[in-house]
C-alpha positions in Angstrom: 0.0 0.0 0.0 1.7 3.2 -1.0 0.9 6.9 0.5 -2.0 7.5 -1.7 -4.0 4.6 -1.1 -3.2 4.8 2.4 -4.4 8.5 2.5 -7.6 7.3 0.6 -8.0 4.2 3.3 -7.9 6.5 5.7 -10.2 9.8 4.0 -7.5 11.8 5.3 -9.7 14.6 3.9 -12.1 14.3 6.9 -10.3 14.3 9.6 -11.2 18.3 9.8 -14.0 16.8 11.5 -11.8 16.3 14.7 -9.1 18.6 13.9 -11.2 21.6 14.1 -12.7 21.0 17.6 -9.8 19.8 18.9 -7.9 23.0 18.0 -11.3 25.3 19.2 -10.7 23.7 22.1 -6.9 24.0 22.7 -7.7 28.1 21.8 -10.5 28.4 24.3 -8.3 26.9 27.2 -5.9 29.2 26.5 -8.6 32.1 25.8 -10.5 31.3 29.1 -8.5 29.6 31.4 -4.8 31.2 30.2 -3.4 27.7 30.5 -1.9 25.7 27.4 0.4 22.1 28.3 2.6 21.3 24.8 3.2 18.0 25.7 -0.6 17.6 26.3 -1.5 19.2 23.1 1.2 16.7 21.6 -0.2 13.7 22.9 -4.0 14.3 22.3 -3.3 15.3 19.1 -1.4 12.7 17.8 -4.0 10.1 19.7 -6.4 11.8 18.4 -5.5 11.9 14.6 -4.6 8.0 15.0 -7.9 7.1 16.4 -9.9 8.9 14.0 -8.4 6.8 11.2 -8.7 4.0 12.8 -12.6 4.6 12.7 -12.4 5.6 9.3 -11.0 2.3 8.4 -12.7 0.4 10.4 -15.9 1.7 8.4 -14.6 1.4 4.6 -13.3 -2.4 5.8 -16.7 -3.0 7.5 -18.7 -1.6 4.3 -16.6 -3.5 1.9 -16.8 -6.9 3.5 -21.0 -6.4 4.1 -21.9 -4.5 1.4 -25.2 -5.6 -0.6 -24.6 -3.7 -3.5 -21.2 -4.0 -5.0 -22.0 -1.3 -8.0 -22.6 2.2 -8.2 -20.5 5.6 -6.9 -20.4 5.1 -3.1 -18.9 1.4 -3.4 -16.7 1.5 -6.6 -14.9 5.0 -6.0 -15.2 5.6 -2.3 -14.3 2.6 -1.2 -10.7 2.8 -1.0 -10.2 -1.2 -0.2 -11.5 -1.4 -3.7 -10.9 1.1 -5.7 -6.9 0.5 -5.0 -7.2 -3.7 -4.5 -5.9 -3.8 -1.2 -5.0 -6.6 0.5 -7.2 -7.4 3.5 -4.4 -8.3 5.5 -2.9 -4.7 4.7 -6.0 -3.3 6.1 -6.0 -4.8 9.3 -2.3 -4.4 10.1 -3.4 -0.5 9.4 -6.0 -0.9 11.9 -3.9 -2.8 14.3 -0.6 0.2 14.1 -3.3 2.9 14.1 -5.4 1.7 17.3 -2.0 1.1 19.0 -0.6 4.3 18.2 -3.3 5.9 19.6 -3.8 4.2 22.3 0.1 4.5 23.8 -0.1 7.9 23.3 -3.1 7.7 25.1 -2.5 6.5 27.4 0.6 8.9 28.5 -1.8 11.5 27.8 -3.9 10.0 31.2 -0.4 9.5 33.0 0.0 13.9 32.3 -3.3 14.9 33.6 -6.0 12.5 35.6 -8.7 9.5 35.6 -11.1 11.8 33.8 -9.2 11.8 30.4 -8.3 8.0 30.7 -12.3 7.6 31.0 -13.6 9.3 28.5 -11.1 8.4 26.0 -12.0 4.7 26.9 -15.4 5.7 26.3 -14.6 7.9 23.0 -12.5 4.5 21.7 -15.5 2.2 22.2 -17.8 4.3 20.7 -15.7 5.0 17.5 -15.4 0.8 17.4 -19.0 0.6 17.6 -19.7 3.6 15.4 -18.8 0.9 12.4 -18.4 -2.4 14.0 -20.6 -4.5 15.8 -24.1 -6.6 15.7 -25.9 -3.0 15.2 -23.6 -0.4 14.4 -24.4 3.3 15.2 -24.1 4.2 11.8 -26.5 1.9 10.8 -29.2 3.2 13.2 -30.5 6.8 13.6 -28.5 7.4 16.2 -25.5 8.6 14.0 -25.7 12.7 14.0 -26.0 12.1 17.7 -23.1 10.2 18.1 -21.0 11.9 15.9 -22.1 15.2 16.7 -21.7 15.1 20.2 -18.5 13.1 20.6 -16.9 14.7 17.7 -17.6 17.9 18.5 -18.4 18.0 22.5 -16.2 15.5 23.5 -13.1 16.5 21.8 -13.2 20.3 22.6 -14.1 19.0 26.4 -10.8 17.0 26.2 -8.9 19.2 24.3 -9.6 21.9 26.7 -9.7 19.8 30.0 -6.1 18.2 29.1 -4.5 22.1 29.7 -6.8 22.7 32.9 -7.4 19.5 34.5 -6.1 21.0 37.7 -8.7 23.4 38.4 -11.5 21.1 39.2 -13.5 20.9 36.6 -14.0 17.5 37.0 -12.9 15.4 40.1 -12.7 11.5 40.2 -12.0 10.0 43.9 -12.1 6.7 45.3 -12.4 6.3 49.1 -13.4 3.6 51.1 -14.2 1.4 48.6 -17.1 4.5 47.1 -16.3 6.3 44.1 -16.9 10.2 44.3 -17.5 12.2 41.0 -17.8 15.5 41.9 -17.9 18.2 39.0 -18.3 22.1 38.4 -21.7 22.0 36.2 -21.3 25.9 35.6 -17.9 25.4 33.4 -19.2 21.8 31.9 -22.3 23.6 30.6 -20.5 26.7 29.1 -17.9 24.1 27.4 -20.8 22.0 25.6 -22.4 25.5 24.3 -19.0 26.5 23.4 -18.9 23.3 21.3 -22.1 23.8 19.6 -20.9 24.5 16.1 -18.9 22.1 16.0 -21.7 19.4 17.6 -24.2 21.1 15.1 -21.6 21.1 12.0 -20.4 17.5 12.6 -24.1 16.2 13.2 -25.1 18.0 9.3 -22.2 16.2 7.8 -23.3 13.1 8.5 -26.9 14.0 8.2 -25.6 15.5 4.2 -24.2 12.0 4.1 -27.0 9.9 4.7 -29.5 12.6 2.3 -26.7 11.7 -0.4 -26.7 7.8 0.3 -30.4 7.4 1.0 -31.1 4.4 -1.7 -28.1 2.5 -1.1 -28.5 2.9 2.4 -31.9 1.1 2.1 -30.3 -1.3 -0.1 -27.8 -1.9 2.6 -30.1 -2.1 5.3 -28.8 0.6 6.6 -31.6 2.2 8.6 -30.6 6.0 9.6 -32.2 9.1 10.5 -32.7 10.3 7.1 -34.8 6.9 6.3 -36.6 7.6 9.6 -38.0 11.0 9.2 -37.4 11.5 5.7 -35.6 13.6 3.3 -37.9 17.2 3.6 -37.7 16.9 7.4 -34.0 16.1 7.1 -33.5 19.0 5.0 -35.3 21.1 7.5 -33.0 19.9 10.1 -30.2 20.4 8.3 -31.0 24.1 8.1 -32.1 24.6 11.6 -28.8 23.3 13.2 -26.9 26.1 11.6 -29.2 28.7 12.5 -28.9 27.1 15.9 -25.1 27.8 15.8 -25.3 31.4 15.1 -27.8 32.5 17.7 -25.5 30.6 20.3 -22.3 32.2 19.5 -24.6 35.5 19.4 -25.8 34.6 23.2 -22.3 32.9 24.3 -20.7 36.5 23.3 -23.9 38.6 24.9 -22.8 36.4 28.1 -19.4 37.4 27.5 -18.0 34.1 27.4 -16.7 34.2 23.6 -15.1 37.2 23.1 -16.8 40.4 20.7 -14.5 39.3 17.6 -16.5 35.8 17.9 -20.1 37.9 15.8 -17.4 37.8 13.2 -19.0 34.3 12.7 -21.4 36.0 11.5 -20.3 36.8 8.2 -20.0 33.5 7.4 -23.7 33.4 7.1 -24.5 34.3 3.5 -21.5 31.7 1.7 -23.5 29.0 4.2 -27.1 30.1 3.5 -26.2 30.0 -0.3 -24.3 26.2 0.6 -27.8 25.2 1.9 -30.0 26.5 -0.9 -27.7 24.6 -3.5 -28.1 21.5 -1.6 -31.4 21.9 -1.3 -31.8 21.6 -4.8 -29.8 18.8 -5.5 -28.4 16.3 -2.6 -25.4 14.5 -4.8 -22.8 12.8 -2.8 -20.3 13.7 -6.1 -21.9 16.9 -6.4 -23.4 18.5 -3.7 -22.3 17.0 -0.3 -19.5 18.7 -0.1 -21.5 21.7 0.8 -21.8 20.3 4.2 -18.4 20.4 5.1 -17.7 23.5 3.0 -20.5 24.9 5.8 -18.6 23.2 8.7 -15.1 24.8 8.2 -16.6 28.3 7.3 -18.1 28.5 10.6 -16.0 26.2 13.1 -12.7 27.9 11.4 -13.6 31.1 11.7 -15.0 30.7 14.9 -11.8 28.9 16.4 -9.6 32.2 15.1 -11.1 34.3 16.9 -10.5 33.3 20.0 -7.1 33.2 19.1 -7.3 36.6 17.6 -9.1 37.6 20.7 -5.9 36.5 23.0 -3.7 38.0 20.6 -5.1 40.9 21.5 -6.1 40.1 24.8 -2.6 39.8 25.6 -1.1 42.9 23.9 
C-alpha cells in the first residue's frame, strides 16, 4: 500500500472533522483559562489523529466486507479497499498500528493529567469501534448525528480543553473507602458544551448530508438511519435549523461574555452558508453537492476557532 492509497484508506480529507474541535478547544483553554500544556497538546493530538483513522478504516473495511450492493459511486470510487485492491491483511495491520498508536499515546496522555481523560477516552475508543463495528452499528441506526455530533464535537473540545486545565477542578474523580466520588463544576461543563455547539451542530449535518446523499443505497444496505426515519424534507429542514442554531448561540455565548466580541465575526459567514444550503437543497449529490456540508462546517468552526485566538492576541497585547 503506498501513500495515496493509504491517505484514501484512511479519507485523510475528513479528519477536519476532529481537527477543528480539537484546535477550538486548545484556543479556548488558552482564551478562558490562560493555561496551554505542549506535551498535552502533543499527545492528544497525535492520539487523536490515530484514532480517527482507525474509525475511518474500520468503516470502509466494514462496508466492503458487508456490502449488498457492490456497484454504483459510493462502493466502486469511495471505497478505497476497492478502488486501490488492497489486501485485506494490509487493512487490518493499518488498523492494528493505528489503534496502537493511539492508544500508547493515550495512554501517557492519562499518565499527564488525571482519571477523567483515561475515561472518556475509553469511552470515545468504544464508541468509534461501535460507530462501524458490531451486531448494530451506530451508523446503521438513527443514532449517527447524535453520536457523531456530540463526541466529535463535544467531547473533543471538552478534552482538548480539559487536558490544559485539569487542575482546576472541573472535574474530580475520587475513590475512598471502597465508594467512588464524582464531583464536577456543572457551571464550566455547561459553558464548554455551548461553546462546542458549532462544531456538535456542524459534525451532526455532515453526517446527516451524508445519509441525504446515500439514502437508496443505504436502504439497499439495510442501513436504517435518521434520514430513512424521518425522511428527506424533514432532514433537509433539520439540516438548516442546526446552523441557524449555531449562530444564535455564539450571538448569546458572546452577549454572556463568554466568547469574546471578535466571535459575531461568525457572523459573516452566514451568507456563503445560506447559499451552501439553498444549493443542496436543490440537488443532494454525494459527487456533487455533499461537499457543501463540510464546505459549511469549516466556514463556521474555522472562523469561529480564530477568533478566540485573535481575541488573545489581542487580549494579551
Amino acid at each position: 500500500m503506498n501513500i495515496k492509497s493509504f491517505l484514501k484508506l484512511v479519507e485523510i480529507q475528513t479528519k477536519v472533522a476532529s481537527m477543528v474541535p480539537f484546535f477550538t478547544g486548545s484556543l479556548f483553554a488558552i482564551y478562558n483559562y490562560n493555561q496551554f500544556d505542549i506535551k498535552n497538546f502533543l499527545l492528544m493530538l497525535i492520539s487523536l489523529l490515530s484514532f480517527d483513522m482507525v474509525a475511518t478504516t474500520i468503516n470502509n473495511y466494514i462496508d466492503y466486507k458487508e456490502a449488498e450492493k457492490k456497484h454504483g459511486y459510493n462502493y466502486e470510487k469511495h471505497n478505497a479497499i476497492v478502488h486501490y485492491n488492497i489486501k485485506e491483511a494490509t487493512v487490518i495491520k493499518t488498523i492494528i498500528i493505528l489503534f496502537s498508536i493511539a492508544s500508547i499515546t493515550g495512554f501517557f496522555l492519562f499518565l499527564n493529567t488525571d482519571s477523567v481523560v483515561l475515561i472518556l477516552g475509553i469511552i470515545s475508543f468504544i464508541v468509534g469501534v461501535l460507530y462501524s463495528y458490531g451486531p448494530i452499528p451506530i451508523s446503521r441506526m438513527p443514532l449517527g448525528e447524535i453520536f457523531s455530533g456530540f463526541f466529535m464535537g463535544f467531547i473533543i473540545i471538552f478534552l482538548a480543553t480539559y487536558i490544559h486545565v485539569f487542575s482546576t477542578d472541573i472535574v474530580n474523580i475520587l475513590l475512598k473507602n471502597n465508594l467512588i466520588n464524582i464531583m464536577f463544576n456543572y457551571k464550566e461543563i455547561i459553558k464548554i458544551f455551548f461553546v462546542s455547539l458549532p462544531a456538535v451542530n456542524g459534525i451532526a449535518n455532515i453526517m446527516l448530508a451524508n445519509n441525504v446523499c446515500d439514502i437508496e443505497d443505504d436502504l439497499e444496505n439495510k442501513r436504517f438511519t435518521l434520514v430513512i426515519h424521518i425522511g428527506v424534507e424533514k432532514a433537509l429542514k433539520l439540516f438548516k435549523i442546526l446552523y441557524y442554531i449555531s449562530y444564535i448561540n455564539i450571538t448569546i455565548l458572546v452577549l454572556l461574555n463568554i466568547l469574546p466580541a471578535f466571535s459575531l465575526l461568525v457572523l459573516l459567514t452566514y451568507i456563503p452558508v445560506k447559499n451552501n444550503i439553498n444549493k443542496f437543497f436543490k440537488n443532494q449529490q454525494k459527487n456533487e453537492t455533499f461537499i457543501f456540508s463540510v464546505q459549511n462546517f469549516l466556514l463556521i468552526n474555522v472562523s469561529y476557532a480564530l477568533t478566540l485566538g485573535v481575541a488573545k492576541v489581542v487580549q494579551f497585547l
